[in-house]
N, C-alpha and C positions, 0 to 999 in steps of 0.2 A: 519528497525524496531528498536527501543527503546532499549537497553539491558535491562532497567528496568523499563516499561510503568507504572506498579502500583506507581512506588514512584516517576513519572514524574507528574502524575496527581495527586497525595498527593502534593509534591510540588508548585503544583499549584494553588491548595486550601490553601494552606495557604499564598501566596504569595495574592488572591485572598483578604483573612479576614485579610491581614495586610493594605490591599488597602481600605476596607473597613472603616478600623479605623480608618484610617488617613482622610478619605471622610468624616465622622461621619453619614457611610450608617449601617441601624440596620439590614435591608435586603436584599438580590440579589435574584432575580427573572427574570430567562432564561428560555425564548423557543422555539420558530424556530429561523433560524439565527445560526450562525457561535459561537458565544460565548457558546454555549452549547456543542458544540464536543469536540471544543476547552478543556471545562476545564474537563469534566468526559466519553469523548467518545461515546457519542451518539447523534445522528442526529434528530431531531425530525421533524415527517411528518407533513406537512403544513394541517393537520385537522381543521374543526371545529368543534374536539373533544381536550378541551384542554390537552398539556403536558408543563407542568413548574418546572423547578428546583427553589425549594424553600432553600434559603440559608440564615441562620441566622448569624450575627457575632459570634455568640456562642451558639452550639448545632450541634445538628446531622443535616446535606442537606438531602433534601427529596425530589424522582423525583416524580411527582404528574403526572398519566398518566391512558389515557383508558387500561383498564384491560386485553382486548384481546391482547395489543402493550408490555403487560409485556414482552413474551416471544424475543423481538428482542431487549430487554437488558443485555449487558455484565456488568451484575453485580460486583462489586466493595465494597464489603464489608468493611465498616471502612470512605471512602470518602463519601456516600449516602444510604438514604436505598431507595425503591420502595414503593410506594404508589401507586396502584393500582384501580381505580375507576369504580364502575361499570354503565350501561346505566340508573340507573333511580337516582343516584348519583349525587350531584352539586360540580363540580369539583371547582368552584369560591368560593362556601362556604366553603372547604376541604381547600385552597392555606388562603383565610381570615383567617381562624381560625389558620394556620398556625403564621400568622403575628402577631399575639396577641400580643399587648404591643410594637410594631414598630413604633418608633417616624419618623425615615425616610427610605423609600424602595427606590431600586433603579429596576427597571423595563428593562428587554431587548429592543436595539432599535430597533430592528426587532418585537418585539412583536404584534401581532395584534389588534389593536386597539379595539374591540368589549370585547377583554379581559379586555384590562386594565381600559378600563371604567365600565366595569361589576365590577373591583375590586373595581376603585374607591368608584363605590354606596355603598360598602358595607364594605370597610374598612373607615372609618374617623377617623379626628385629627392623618392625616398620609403628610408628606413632601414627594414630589414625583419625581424623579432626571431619570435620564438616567443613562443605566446600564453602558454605554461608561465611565463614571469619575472613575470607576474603574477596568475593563478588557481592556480599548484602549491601554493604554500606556504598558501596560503587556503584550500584543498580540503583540504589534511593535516590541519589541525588544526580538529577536527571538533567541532562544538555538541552538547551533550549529548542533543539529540533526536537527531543521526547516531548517537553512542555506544547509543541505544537502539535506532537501526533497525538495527545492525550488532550488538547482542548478542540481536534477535529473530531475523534469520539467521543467526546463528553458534547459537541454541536449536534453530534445525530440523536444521540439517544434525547436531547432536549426537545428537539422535532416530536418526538413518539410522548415524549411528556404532555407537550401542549395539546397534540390531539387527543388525551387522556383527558386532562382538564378541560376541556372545548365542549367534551362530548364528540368527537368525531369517528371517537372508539366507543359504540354504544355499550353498557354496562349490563344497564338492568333487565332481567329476563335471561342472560347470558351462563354457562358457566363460567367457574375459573380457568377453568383451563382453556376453553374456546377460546377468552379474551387474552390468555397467555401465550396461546398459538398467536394471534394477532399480532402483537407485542413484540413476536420474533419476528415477525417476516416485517415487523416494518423497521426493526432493527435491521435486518438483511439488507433492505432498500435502502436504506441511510447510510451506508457504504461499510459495514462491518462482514467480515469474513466468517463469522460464528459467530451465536447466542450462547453467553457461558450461563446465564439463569434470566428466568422472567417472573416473580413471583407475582401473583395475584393471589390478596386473603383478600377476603369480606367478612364485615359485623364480627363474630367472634373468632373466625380464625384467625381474624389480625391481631389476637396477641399471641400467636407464634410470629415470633419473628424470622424463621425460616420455614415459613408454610411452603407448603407443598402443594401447586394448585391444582384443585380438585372438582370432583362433578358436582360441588353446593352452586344452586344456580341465586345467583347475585339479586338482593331484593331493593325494593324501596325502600328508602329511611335509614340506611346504615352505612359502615366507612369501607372505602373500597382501598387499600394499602397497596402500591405497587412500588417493587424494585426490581431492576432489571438494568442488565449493560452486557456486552461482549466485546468482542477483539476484533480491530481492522483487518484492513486486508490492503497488505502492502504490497511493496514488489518482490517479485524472486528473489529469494536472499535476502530478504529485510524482514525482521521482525515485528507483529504488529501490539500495536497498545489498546488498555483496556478501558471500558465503560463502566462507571455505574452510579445509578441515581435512584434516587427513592422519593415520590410522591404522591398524595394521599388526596380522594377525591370522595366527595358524600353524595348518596342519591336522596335529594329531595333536600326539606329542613336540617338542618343539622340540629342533633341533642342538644339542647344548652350546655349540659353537663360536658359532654365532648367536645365542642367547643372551644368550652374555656380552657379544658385542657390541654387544648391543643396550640392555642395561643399561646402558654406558657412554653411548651414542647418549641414553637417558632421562634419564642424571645432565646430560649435556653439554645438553640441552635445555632443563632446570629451570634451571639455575646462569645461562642465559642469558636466562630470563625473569625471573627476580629481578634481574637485572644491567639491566635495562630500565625507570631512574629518569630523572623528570625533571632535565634538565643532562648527562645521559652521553651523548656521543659517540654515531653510530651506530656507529662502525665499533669502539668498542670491544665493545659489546654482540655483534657479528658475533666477536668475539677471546675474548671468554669461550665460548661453544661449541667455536672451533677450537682453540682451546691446548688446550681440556678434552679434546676427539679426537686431537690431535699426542702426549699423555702418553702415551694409550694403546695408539698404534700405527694410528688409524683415520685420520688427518688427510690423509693421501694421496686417500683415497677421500671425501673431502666437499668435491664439484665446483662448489659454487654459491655464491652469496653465503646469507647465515643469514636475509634477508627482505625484504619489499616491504610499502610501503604498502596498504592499501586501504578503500576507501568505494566513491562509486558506479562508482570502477572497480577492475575485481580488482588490477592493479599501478598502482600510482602513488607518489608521496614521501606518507614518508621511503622510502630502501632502504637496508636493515643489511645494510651492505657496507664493508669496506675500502678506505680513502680519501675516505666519506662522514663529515668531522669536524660538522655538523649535529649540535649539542644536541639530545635530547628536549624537545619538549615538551607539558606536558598537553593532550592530545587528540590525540598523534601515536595512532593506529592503524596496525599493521601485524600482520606475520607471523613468527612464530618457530618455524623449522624447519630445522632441523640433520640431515642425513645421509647414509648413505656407500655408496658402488654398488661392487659388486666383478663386474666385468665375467664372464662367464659362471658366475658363482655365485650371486649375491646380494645383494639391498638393502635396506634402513631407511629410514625418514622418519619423523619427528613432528612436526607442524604444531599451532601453537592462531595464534588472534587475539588480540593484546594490545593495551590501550593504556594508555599512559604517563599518571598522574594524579598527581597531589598528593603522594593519600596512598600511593603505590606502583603499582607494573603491575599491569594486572586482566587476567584471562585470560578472554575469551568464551566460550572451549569449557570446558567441563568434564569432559567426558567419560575415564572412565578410560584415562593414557595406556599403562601398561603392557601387557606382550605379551599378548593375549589367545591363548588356545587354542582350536582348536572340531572338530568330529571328524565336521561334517557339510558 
């Protein structure tokens, strides 16, 4: 926990209306979605009853919400007040009249569309922007108590790894999805408040790289692809952080041919977590993995970009990707995972959490990444 949540989330509002200024946004307007815990500790339930924080560059923030939902706010006096709406109340006209005099609003990007076209009709000679040009970059780079709540999710889900690799999650004979249910609940036990994905492919559904797992029951002699992470479970009023990791386990001998692949797949992974210093580019740290694949004949089959940001949401900035020229820098958090799908054969992944610091890239996961074997 925080030593001092009230004046982490004051600092955040104001880091918030300095981001504003500089955007030349006159208002921010948040409500489901990850920016709104983010900045005042509360989660808003995906209603079609609206709740929006209303934020001025200058004035009091106001959470605009159904009346019965007051009570599951941790009030914050000084940050926000409560606006409280009742059922025969037009919550779109309350949020309008808020904006009074708003040359430009910036709008949550999760917000639901029915919303903000409802605003549109009824605010005009208004500039209309994405809340992202002023919470993204402020969410990235992350205060060393996020770098700790995201290397004590990235400790649990390392837990659920190694019994992956151990064998202590038996495989074979298994479906996928049996061992994806597994997967969860021991994510659960490791102290996450929710599974956001558990994937489990085998043999050839590992070259989807977001399989979907399914009742193929898991054989001897082929690669078993697991990625998976969820989100903590904090205190009331604290938002929590996300997990995820990806590691790959063979029943029995391993291919030669897979193997070697995949060795190259590990080298190509490492070279691209070292390569993930403060000042580099993203998209070169995305060029160190794929050149290192293009050498050796894999680069055809590595379909995605090499990573996403994440905190309290699983994707968000930075993304190591090609075309993203964005410096690193200390407290970027993301994902480094390079791999290659060969369509009715076979696939690789290796995933850790990294983030960009000082004194070099730290890797969250630790877990051994090499190809484990397991015969059970």
């Amino acid at each position: 926990m925080w030593p001092y949540p009230e004046l982490m989330f004051e600092q955040r509002m104001e880091r918030v209306r300095q981001a504003m200024d500089h955007q030349g946004v006159d208002v921010l307007t948040l409500s489901v979605g990850p920016d709104l815990p983010w900045l005042i500790g509360y989660e808003a339930m995906p209603l079609e009853r609206l709740t929006m924080l209303v934020v001025p560059r200058d004035g009091e923030a106001k959470l605009v919400i159904p009346g019965f939902e007051v009570p599951r706010v941790v009030e914050r006096p000084g940050l926000f007040a409560v606006h409280g709406w009742g059922e025969t109340d037009d919550p779109i006209a309350i949020v309008a009249n808020m904006m009074a005099g708003a040359g430009s609003v910036a709008v949550g990007d999760h917000t639901w569309s029915r919303f903000t076209i409802a605003l549109q009709q009824q605010v005009s000679g208004v500039q209309w922007c994405n809340a992202g040009v002023v919470t993204a970059e402020l969410r990235a780079l992350k205060e060393p108590e996020e770098v700790a709540r995201l290397q004590r999710a990235a400790d649990g889900v390392d837990v659920v790894a190694t019994a992956l690799r151990t064998g202590d999650i038996p495989l074979i004979g298994r479906t996928e999805a049996d061992v994806s249910a597994e997967i969860s609940r021991r994510i659960l036990a490791e102290g996450h408040a929710a599974v956001n994905f558990a994937i489990v492919a085998s043999g050839p559904n590992a070259a989807s790289p977001h399989h979907h797992a399914s009742d193929r029951v898991i054989q001897p002699g082929e690669v078993v692809l697991c990625d998976f992470g969820g989100v903590t479970s904090e205190a009331h009023g604290e938002v929590g952080y996300c997990s995820d990791i990806t590691r790959c386990v063979y029943t029995g001998e391993p291919d030669p041919e897979f193997a070697e692949a995949y060795a190259h797949l590990l080298d190509a992974q490492q070279r691209a977590v070292q390569a993930a210093t403060v000042g580099t580019p993203a998209e070169n740290v995305d060029a160190v993995a794929r050149n290192r694949l293009e050498e050796v004949g894999l680069g055809q089959w590595f379909l995605h970009r090499l990573g996403h940001g994440i905190g309290v949401e699983e994707h968000e900035d930075p993304y190591i990707v090609s075309g993203n020229t964005t410096p690193l820098r200390a407290g970027h958090a993301f994902s480094i995972e390079p791999g290659f799908y060969i369509a009715d054969k076979w696939g690789a992944r290796i995933e850790d959490i990294v983030v960009a610091t000082d004194e070099g890239p730290l890797s969250l996961n630790t877990v051994d990444r090499d190809l484990a074997v397991v015969e059970v």
